[in-house]
PAZAPA-4460 file (N, C-alpha, C; in steps of 0.05 Angstrom, whole numbers, plus 32768, in hexadecimal, padded with zeros to 4 digits):
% residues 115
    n_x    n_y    n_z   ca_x   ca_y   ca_z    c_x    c_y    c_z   seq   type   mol
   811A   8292   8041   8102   8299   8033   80FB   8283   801E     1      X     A
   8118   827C   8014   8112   8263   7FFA   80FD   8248   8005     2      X     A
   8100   8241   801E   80FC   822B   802B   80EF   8231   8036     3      X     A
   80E1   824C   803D   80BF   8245   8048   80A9   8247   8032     4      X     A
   80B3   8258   8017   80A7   824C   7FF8   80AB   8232   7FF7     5      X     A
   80BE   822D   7FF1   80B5   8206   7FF1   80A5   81FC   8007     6      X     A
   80AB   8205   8024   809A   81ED   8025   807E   81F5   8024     7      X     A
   8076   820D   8021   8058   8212   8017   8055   8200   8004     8      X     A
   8060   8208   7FE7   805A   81F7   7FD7   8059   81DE   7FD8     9      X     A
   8065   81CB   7FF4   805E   81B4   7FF2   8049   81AF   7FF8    10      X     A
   8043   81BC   8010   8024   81C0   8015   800E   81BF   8004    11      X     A
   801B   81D4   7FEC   8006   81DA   7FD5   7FFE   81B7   7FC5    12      X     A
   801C   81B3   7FBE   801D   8198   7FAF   800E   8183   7FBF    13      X     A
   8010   8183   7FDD   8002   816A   7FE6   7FE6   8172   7FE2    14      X     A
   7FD7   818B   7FEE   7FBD   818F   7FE6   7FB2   8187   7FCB    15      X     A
   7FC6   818A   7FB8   7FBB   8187   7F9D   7FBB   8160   7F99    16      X     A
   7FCD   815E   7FAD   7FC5   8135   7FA7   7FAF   8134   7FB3    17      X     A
   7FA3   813D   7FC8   7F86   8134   7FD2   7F6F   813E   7FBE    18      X     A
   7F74   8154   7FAF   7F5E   8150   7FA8   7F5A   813B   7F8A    19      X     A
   7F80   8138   7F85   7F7E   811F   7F6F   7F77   810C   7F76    20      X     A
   7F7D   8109   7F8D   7F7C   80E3   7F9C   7F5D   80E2   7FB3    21      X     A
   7F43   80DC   7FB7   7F34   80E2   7FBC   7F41   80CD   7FDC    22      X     A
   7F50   80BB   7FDA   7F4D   80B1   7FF3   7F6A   80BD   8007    23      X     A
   7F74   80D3   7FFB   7F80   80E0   8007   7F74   80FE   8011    24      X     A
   7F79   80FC   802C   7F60   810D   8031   7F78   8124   8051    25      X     A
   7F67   8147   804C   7F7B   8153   8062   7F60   8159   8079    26      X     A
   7F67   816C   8080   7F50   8175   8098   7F4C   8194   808D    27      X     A
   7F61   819B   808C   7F69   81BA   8087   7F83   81C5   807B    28      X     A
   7F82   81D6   807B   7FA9   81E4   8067   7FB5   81E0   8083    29      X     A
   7FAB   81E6   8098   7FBA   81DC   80B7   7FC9   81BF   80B7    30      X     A
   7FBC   81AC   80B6   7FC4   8191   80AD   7FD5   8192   8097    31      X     A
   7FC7   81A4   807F   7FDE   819B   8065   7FFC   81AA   8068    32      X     A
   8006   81C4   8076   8012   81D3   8082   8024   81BA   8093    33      X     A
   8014   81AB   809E   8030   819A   80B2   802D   8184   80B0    34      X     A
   801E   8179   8095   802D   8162   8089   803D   816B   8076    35      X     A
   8040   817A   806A   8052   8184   8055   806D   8189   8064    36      X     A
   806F   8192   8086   8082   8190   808E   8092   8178   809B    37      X     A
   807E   8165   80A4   8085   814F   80AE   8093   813C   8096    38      X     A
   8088   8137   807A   808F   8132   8069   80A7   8136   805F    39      X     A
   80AB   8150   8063   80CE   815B   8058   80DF   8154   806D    40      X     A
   80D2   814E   808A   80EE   8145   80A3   80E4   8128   809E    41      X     A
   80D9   8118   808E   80D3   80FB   8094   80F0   80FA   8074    42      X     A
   80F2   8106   8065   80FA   8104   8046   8114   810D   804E    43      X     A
   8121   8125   8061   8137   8128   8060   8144   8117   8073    44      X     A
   8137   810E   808D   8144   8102   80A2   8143   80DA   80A0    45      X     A
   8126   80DA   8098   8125   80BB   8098   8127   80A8   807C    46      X     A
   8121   80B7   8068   8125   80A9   804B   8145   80A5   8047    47      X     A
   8155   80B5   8053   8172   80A3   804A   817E   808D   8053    48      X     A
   8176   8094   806C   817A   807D   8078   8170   8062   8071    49      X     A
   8157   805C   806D   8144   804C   8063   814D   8048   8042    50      X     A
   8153   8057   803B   8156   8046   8022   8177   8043   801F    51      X     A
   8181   8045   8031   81A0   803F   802E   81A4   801F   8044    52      X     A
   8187   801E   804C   8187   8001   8062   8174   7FEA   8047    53      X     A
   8164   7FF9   8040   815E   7FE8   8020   8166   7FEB   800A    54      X     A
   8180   7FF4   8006   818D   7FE9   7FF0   8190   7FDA   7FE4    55      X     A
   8190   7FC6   7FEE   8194   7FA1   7FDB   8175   7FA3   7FD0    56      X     A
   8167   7FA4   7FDF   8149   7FA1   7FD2   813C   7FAF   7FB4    57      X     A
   814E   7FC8   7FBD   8146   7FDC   7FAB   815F   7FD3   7F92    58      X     A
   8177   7FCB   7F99   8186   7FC6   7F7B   817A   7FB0   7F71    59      X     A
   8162   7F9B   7F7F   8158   7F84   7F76   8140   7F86   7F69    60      X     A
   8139   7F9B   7F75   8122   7FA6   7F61   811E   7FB3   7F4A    61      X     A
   8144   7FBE   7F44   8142   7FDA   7F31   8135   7FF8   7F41    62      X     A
   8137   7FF7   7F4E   812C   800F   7F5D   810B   8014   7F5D    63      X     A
   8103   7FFE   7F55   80E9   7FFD   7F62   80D5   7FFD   7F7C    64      X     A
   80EA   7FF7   7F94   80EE   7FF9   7FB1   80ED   800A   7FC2    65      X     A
   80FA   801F   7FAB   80F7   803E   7FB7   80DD   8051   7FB0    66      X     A
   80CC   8047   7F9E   80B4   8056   7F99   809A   803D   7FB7    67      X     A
   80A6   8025   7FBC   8092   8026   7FCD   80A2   8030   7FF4    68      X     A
   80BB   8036   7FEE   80C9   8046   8006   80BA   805D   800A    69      X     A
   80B5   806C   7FF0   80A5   808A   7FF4   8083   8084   7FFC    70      X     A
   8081   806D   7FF3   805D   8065   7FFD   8065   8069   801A    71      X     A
   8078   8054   801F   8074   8052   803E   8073   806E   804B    72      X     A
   808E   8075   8047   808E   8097   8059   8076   80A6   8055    73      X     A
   806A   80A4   803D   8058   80B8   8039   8043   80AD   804A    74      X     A
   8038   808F   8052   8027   8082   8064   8028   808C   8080    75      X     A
   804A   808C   8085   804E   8085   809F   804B   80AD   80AC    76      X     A
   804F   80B9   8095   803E   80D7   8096   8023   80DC   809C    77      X     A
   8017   80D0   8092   7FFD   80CE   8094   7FF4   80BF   80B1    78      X     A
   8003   80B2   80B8   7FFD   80A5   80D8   800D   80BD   80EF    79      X     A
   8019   80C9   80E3   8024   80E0   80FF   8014   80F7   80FC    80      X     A
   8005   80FE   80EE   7FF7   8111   80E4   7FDA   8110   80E9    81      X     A
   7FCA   8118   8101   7FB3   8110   810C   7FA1   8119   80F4    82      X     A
   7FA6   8136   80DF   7F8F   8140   80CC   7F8C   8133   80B5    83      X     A
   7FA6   811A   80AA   7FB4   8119   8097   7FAB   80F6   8097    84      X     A
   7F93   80EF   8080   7F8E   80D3   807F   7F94   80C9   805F    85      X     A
   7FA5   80B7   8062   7FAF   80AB   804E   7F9D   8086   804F    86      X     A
   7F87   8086   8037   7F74   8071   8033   7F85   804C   802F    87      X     A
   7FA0   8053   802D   7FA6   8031   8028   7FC3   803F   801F    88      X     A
   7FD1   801A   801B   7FF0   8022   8014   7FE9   802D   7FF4    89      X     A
   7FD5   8028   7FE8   7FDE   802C   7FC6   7FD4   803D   7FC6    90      X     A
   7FC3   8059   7FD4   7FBF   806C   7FCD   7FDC   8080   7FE0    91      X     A
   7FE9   8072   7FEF   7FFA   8080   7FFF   8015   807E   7FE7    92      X     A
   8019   8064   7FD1   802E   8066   7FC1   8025   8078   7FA9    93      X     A
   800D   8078   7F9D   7FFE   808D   7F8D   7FFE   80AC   7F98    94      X     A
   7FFD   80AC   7FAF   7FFF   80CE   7FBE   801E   80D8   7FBE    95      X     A
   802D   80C4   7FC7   8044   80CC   7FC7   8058   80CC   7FA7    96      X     A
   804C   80C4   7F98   8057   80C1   7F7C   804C   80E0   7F6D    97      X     A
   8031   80E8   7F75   8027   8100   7F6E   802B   8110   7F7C    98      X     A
   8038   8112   7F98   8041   8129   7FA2   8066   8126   7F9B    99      X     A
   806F   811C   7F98   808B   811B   7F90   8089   8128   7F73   100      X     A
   8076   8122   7F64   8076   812E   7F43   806B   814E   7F45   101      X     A
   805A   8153   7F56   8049   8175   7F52   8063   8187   7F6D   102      X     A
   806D   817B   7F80   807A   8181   7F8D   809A   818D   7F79   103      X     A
   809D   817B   7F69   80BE   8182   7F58   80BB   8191   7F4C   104      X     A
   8099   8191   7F3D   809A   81AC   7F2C   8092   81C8   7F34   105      X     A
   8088   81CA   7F46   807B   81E1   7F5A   809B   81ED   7F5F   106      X     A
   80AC   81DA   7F6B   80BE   81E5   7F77   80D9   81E9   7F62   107      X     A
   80D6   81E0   7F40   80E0   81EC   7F32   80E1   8200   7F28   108      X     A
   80C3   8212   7F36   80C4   822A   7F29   80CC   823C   7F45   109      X     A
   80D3   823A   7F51   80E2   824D   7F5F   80F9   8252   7F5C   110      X     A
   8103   826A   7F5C   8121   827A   7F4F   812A   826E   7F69   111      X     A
   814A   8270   7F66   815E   826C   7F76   8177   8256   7F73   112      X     A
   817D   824A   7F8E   8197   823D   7F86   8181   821F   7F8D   113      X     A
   8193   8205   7F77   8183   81F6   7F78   818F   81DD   7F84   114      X     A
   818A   81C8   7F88   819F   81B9   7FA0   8197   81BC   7FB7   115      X     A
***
């Protein structure tokens, strides 16, 4: 039950970047519904890997590497996602920096175990 509240709420959180980010754009809650899910199997399956293959980059950066790692995934979301248009990489590192921030807090207010 915990985890179909979250991922609504991700849903919720990404809708709420489109209407912050004008060049981030959905079709419908249909679209925002399964990017919000594609997103959490792009974040649990492919972000570790990826940033455990850019590591040198990212200790060279100070971990600056990893906020344009989340542009990318959040791009490369937006390209598997026929409803789901993401306008350029700097609104895709801007979308994904504002759905990572309304996403932590949305999902801070749900009771339960946390981890």
């Amino acid at each position: 039950m915990r985890l179909l509240l979250l991922w609504i709420l991700n849903a919720v959180a990404l809708l709420a970047v489109t209407y912050l980010l004008p060049s981030i754009q959905v079709d419908g809650f249909g679209s925002v519904l399964l990017a919000a899910l594609v997103l959490g199997f792009i974040n649990t399956l492919v972000r570790p890997l990826l940033a455990l293959l850019t590591l040198p980059i990212t200790v060279i950066t100070l971990g600056l590497f990893y906020l344009v790692l989340n542009g990318l995934l959040f791009w490369l979301a937006s390209a598997l996602i026929p409803g789901f248009q993401v306008g350029g990489f700097v609104s895709a590192l801007l979308g994904a920096l504002l759905y990572g921030v309304i996403a932590w807090v949305l999902s801070a207010l749900v009771p339960g175990k946390k981890g």
